[in-house]
VEXBA-63378 format. One record per residue: residue in three letters; x, y, z of N, C-alpha, C in turn. Coordinates in steps of 0.02 Angstrom, whole numbers, padded with zeros to 5 digits, always signed. Example, Ala and Ser with C-alpha at 12.3 -4.5 7.8 and 13.67 -1.06 7.14 Angstrom:
# residues 2
ALA+00660-00284+00390+00615-00225+00390+00660-00165+00390/SER+00642-00112+00354+00684-00053+00357+00645+00002+00394/
# end
This chain:
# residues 266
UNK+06930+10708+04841+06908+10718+04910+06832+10727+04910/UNK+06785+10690+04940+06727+10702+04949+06717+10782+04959/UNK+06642+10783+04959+06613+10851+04977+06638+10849+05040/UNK+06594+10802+05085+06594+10820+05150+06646+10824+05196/UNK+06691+10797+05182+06770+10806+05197+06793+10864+05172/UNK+06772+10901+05134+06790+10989+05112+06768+11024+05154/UNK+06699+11011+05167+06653+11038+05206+06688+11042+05285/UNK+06690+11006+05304+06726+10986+05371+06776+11021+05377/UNK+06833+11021+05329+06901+11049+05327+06886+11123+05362/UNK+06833+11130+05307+06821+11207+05292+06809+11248+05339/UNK+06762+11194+05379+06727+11226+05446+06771+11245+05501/UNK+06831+11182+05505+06865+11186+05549+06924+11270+05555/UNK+06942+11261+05479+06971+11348+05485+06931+11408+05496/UNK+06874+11399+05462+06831+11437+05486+06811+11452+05566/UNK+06809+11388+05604+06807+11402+05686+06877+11408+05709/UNK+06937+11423+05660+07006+11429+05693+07003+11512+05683/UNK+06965+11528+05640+06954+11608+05642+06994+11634+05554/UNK+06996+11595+05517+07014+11606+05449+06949+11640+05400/UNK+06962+11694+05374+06891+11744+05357+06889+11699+05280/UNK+06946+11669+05245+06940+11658+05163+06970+11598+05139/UNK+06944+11567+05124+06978+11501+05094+06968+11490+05020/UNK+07024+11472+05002+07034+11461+04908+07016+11364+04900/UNK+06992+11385+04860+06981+11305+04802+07025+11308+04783/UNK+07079+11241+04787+07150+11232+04734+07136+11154+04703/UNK+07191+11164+04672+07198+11086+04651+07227+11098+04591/UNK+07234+11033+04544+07235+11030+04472+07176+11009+04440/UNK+07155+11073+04397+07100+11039+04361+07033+11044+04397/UNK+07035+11098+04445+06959+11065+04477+06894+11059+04474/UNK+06898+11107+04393+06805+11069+04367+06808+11003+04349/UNK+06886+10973+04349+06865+10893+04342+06833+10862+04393/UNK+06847+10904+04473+06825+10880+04542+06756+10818+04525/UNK+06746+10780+04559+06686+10750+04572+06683+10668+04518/UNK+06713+10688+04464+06722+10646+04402+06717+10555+04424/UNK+06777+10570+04508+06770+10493+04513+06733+10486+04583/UNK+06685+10528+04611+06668+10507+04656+06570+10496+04634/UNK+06556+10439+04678+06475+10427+04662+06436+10476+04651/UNK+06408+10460+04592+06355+10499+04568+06379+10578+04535/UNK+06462+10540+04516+06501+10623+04472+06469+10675+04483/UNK+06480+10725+04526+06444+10771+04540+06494+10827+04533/UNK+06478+10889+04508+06508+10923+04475+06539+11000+04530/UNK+06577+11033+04521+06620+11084+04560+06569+11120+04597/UNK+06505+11124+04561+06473+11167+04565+06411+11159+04644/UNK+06414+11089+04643+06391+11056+04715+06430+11068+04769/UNK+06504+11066+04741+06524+11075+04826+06532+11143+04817/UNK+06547+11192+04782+06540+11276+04825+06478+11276+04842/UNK+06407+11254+04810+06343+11267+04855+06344+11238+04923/UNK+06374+11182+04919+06378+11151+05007+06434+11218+05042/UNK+06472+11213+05024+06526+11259+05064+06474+11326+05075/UNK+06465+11354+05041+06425+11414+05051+06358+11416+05085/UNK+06314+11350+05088+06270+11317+05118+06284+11305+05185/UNK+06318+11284+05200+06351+11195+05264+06377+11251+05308/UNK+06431+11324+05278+06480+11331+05342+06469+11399+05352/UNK+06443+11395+05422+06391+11482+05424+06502+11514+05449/UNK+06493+11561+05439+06528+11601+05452+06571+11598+05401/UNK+06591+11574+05349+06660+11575+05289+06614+11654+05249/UNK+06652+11696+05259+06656+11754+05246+06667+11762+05153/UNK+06723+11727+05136+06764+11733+05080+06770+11652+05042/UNK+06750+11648+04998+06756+11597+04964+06791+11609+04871/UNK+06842+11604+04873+06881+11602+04810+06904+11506+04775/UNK+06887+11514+04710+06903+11472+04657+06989+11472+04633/UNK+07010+11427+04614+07071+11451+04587+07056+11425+04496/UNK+07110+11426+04462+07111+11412+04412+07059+11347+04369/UNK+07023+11367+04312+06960+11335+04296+06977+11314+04216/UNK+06960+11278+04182+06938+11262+04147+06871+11299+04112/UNK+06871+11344+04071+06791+11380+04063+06749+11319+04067/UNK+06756+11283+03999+06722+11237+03966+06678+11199+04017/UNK+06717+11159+04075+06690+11141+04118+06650+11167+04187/UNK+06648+11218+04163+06619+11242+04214+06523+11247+04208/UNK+06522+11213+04281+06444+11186+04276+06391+11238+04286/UNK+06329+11228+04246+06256+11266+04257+06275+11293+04345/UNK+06272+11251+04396+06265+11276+04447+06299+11322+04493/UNK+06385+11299+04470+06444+11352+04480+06423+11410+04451/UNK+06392+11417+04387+06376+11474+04353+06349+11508+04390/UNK+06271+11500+04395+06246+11524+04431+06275+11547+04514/UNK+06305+11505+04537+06319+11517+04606+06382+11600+04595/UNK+06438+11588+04515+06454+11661+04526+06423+11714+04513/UNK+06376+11682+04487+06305+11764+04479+06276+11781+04548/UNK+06264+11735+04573+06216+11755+04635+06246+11770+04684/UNK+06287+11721+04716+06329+11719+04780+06376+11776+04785/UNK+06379+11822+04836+06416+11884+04852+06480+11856+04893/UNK+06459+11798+04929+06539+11773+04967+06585+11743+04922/UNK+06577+11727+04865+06594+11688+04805+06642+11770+04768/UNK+06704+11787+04797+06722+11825+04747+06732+11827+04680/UNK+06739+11869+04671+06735+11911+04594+06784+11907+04564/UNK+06840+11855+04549+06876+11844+04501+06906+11774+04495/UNK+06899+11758+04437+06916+11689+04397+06979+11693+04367/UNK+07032+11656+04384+07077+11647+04331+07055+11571+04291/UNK+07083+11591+04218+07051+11538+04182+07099+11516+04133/UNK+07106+11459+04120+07161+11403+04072+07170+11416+04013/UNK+07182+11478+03986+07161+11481+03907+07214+11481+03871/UNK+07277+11486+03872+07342+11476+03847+07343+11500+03780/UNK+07284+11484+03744+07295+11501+03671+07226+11536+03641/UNK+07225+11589+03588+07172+11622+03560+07175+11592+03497/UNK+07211+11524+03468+07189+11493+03397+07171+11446+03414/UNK+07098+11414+03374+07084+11362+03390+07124+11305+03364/UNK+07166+11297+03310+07228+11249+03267+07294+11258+03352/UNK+07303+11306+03363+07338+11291+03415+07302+11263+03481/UNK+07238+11266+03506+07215+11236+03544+07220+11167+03545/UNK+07190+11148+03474+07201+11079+03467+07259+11039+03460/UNK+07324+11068+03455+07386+11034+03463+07400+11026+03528/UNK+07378+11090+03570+07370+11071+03629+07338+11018+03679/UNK+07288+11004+03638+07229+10947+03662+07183+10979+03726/UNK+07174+11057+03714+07132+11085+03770+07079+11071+03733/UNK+07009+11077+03775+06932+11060+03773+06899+11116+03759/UNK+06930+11163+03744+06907+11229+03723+06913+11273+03657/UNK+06882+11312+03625+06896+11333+03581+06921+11416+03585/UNK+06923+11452+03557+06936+11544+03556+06845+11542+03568/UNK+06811+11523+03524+06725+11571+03548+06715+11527+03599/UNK+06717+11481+03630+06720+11443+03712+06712+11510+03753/UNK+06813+11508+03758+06831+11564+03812+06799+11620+03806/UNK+06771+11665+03747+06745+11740+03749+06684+11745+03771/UNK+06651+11683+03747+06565+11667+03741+06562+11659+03823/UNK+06616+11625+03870+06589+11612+03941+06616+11675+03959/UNK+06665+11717+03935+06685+11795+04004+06628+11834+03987/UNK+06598+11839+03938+06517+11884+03924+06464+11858+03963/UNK+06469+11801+03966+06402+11766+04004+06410+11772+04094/UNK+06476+11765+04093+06495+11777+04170+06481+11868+04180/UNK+06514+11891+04164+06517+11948+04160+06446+11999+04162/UNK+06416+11959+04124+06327+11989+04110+06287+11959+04174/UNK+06314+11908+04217+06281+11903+04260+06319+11906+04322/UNK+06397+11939+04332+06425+11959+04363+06461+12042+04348/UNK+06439+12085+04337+06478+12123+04301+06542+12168+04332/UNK+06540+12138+04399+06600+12166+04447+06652+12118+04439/UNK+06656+12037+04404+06695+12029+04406+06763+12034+04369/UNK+06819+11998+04383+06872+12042+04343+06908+11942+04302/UNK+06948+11929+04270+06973+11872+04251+07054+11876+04239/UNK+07075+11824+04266+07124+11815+04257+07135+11759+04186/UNK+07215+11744+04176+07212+11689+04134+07291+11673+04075/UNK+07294+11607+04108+07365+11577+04083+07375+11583+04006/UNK+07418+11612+03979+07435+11577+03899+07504+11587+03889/UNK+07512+11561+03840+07582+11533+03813+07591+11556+03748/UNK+07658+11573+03748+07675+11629+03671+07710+11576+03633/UNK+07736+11573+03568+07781+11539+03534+07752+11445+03548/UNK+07703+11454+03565+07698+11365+03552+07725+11336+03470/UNK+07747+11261+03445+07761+11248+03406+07703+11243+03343/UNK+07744+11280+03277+07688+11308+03245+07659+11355+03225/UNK+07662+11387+03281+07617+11455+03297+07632+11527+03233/UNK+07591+11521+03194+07594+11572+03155+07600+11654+03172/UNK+07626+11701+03136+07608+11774+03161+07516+11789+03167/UNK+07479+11761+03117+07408+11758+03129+07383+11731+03191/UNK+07411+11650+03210+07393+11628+03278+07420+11671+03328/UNK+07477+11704+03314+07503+11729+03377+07446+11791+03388/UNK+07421+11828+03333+07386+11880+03347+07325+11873+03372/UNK+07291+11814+03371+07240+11769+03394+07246+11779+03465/UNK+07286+11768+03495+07306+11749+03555+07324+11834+03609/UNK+07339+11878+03548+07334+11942+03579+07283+11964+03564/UNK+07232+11962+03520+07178+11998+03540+07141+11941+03584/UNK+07150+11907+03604+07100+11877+03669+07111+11909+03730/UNK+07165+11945+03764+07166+11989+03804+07118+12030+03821/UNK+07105+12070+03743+07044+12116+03738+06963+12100+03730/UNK+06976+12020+03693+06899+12006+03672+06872+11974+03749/UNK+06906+11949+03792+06905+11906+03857+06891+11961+03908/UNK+06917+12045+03908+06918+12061+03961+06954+12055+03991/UNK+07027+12041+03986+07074+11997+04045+07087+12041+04071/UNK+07105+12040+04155+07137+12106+04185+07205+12085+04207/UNK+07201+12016+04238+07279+11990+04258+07299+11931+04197/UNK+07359+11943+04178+07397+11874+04137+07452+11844+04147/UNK+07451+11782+04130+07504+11753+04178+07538+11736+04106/UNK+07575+11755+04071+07608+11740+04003+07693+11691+04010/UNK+07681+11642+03971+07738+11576+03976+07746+11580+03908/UNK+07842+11586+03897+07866+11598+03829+07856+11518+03830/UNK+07830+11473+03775+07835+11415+03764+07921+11378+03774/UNK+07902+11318+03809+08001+11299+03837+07974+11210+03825/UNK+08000+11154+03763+08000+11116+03738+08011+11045+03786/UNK+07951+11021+03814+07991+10951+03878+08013+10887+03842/UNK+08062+10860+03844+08087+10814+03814+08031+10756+03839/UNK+08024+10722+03773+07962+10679+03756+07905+10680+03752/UNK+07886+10734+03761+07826+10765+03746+07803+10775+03653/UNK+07722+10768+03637+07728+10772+03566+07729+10858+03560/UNK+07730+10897+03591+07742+10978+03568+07811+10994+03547/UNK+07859+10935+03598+07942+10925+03586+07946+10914+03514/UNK+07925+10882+03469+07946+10833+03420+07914+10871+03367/UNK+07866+10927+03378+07833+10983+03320+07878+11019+03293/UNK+07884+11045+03243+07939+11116+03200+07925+11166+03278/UNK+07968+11197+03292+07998+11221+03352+08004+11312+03313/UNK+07985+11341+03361+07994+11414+03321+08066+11445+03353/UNK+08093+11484+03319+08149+11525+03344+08145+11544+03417/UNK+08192+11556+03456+08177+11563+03536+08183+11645+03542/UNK+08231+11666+03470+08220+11758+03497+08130+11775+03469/UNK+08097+11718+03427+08020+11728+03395+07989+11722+03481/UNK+08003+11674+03508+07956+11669+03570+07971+11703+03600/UNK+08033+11700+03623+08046+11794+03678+08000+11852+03633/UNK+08010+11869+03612+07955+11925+03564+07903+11918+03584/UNK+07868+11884+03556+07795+11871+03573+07766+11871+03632/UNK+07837+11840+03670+07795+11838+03766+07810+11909+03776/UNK+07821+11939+03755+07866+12026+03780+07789+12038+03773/UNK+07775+12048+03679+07699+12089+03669+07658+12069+03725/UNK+07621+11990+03723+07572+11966+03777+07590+11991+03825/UNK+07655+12010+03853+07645+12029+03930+07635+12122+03927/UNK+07646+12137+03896+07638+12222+03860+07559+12231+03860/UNK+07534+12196+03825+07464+12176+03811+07410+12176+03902/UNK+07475+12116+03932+07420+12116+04001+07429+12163+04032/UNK+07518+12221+04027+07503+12267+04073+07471+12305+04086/UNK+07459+12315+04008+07414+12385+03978+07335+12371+04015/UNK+07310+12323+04009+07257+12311+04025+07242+12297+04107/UNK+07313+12271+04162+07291+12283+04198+07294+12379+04229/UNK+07330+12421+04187+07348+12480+04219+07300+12508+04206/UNK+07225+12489+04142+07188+12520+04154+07154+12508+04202/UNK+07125+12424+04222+07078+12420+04282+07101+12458+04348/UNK+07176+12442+04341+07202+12506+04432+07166+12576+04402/UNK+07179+12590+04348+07152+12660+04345+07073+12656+04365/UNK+07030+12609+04350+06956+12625+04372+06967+12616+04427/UNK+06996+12580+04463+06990+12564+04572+06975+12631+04582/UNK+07032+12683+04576+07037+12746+04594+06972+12779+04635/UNK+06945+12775+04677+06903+12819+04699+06842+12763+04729/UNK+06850+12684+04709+06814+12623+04760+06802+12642+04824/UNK+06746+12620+04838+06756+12590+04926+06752+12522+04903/UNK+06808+12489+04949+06800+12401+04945+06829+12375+04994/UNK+06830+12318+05017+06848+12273+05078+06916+12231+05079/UNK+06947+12243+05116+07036+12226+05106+07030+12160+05178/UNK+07076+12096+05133+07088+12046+05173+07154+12078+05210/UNK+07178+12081+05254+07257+12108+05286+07274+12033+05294/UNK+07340+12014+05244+07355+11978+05246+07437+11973+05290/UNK+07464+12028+05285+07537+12037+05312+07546+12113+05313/UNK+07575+12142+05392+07580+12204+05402+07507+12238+05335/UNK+07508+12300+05315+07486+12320+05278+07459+12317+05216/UNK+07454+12237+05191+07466+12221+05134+07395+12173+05121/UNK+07371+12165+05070+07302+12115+05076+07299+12120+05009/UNK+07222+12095+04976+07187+12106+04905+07138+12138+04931/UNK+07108+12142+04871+07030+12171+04851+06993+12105+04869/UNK+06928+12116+04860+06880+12055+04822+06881+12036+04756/UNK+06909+12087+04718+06925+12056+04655+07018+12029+04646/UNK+07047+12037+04687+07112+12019+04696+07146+12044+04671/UNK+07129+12107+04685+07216+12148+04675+07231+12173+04708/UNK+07320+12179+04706+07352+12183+04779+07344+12255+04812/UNK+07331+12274+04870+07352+12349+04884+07363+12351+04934/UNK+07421+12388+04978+07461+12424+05014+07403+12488+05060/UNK+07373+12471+05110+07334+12493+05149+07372+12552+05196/UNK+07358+12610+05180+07366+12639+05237+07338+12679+05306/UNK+07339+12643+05366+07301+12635+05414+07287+12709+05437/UNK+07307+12792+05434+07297+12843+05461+07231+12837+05478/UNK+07234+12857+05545+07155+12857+05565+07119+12809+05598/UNK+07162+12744+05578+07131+12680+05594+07180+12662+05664/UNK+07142+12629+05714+07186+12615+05766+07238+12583+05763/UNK+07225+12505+05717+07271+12437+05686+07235+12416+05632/UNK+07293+12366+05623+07246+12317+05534+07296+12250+05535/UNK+07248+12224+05620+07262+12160+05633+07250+12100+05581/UNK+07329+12080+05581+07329+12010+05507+07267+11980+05521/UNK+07222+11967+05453+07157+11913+05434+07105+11959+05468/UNK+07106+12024+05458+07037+12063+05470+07023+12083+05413/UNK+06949+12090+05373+06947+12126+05312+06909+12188+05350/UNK+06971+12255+05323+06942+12311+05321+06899+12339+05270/UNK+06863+12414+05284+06843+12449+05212+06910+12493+05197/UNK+06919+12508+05148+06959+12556+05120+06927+12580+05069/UNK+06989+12651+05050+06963+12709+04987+06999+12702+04973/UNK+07032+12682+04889+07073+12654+04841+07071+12729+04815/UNK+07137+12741+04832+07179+12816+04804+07225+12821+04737/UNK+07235+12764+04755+07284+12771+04698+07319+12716+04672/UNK+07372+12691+04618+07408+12628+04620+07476+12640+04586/UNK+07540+12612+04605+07590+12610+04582+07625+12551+04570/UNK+07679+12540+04532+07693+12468+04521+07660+12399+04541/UNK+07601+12419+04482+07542+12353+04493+07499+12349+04563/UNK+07519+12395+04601+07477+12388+04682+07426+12452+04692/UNK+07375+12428+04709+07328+12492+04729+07352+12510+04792/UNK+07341+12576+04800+07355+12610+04892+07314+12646+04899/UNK+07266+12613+04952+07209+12630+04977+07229+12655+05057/UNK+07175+12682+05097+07181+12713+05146+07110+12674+05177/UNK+07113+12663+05241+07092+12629+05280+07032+12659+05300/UNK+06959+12649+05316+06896+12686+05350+06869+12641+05409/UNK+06854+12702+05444+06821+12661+05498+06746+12631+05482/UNK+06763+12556+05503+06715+12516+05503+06655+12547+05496/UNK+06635+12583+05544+06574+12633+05543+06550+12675+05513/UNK+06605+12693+05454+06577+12735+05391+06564+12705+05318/UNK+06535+12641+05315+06554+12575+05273+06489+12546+05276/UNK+06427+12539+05241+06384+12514+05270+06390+12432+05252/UNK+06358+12395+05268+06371+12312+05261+06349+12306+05183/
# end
């Protein structure tokens, strides 16, 4: 899809009264690849953020580090409408399992870009896909793959016990035991809880800005979920971002309490 046809889209929800719009797709630092003059992801969030006065909220979805361009970079350092969290494609912390994979990335890839982001974003938080028991996968690779949790920073993980697609070349590799991959996806997801229950533990005591997406319910700017409670507040009409004071969190959700607009400075 061209820029300017994003652009347009964009505007139009934006004058329908929509405060946040996500970048989706598959793959979309490939964006631009086949259109004139290959122009990279990183052009159209500067147009979007440029082109459409009122888009409040501008979120990325799932990235490719590797590909991600000088200018996107910069734009998540600088840009404040550009929230603060990336989920990112990293499936694996060995580079021998990367490459069976045929990802474009290596283990110092992924760590080398959440430091660089991070050093010039340091509010933001990362998400990021991986896969336990791929074919192969040693107890060393597997441990590879759990300490990237920690060396990455990850706060959300999206962990996939490896599951074999007929005709595929990962199908046709030595295949590991399926109670080995249940295991392993148990730790990795043990691994992400731990790490997201510490970031709920830092929210604790935030002021930050809540999308109300349904009755009571919204994200952060860094996207995590919390359960708003309005005392005090008149309403928390769906697609308004309030301020809130992040009190507390229980089963993965922060519960914050609602402030009046007027005690919140911009």
């Amino acid at each position: 899809m061209p820029a300017g046809a994003v652009v347009e889209q964009v505007r139009t929800l934006v004058e329908r009264g929509y405060r946040e719009v996500v970048l989706t797709g598959v793959d979309i630092t490939s964006w631009g690849g086949d259109l004139p003059g290959t122009p990279k992801l990183g052009r159209l969030v500067g147009q979007l953020l440029r082109g459409v006065e009122g888009l409040e909220r501008l979120r990325i979805s799932s990235i490719d580090s590797v590909e991600a361009d000088p200018e996107l970079i910069e734009l998540i350092g600088a840009e404040k409408r550009l929230m603060p969290h990336l989920h990112l494609s990293l499936q694996s912390g060995d580079d021998m399992i990367l490459k069976r994979m045929k990802r474009r990335h290596s283990r110092d890839d992924a760590v080398r870009f959440c430091a660089d982001i991070r050093d010039r974003r340091p509010d933001i938080v990362f998400g990021a896909d991986l896969i336990a028991g791929f074919p192969t996968e040693t107890d060393a690779m597997f441990e590879g793959s759990l300490r990237l949790v920690e060396d990455c920073g990850l706060t959300f993980t999206h962990v996939f016990p490896f599951s074999a697609r007929p005709g595929t070349p990962a199908a046709r590799m030595p295949q590991l035991a399926k109670t080995l991959v249940k295991e392993r996806a148990a730790r990795l997801r043990a691994a992400g809880e731990a790490a997201l229950a510490r970031a709920l533990d830092a929210e604790v005591g935030r002021i930050d800005r809540v999308l109300i997406e349904k009755a009571d319910q919204g994200h952060t700017e860094r996207f995590f979920p919390v359960r708003v409670d309005a005392a005090g507040v008149s309403n928390l009409p769906i697609g308004d971002i309030v301020p809130v004071r992040v009190v507390g969190h229980a089963d993965g959700v922060l519960r914050a309490v609602a402030l009046p607009t007027d005690d919140v400075k911009a």
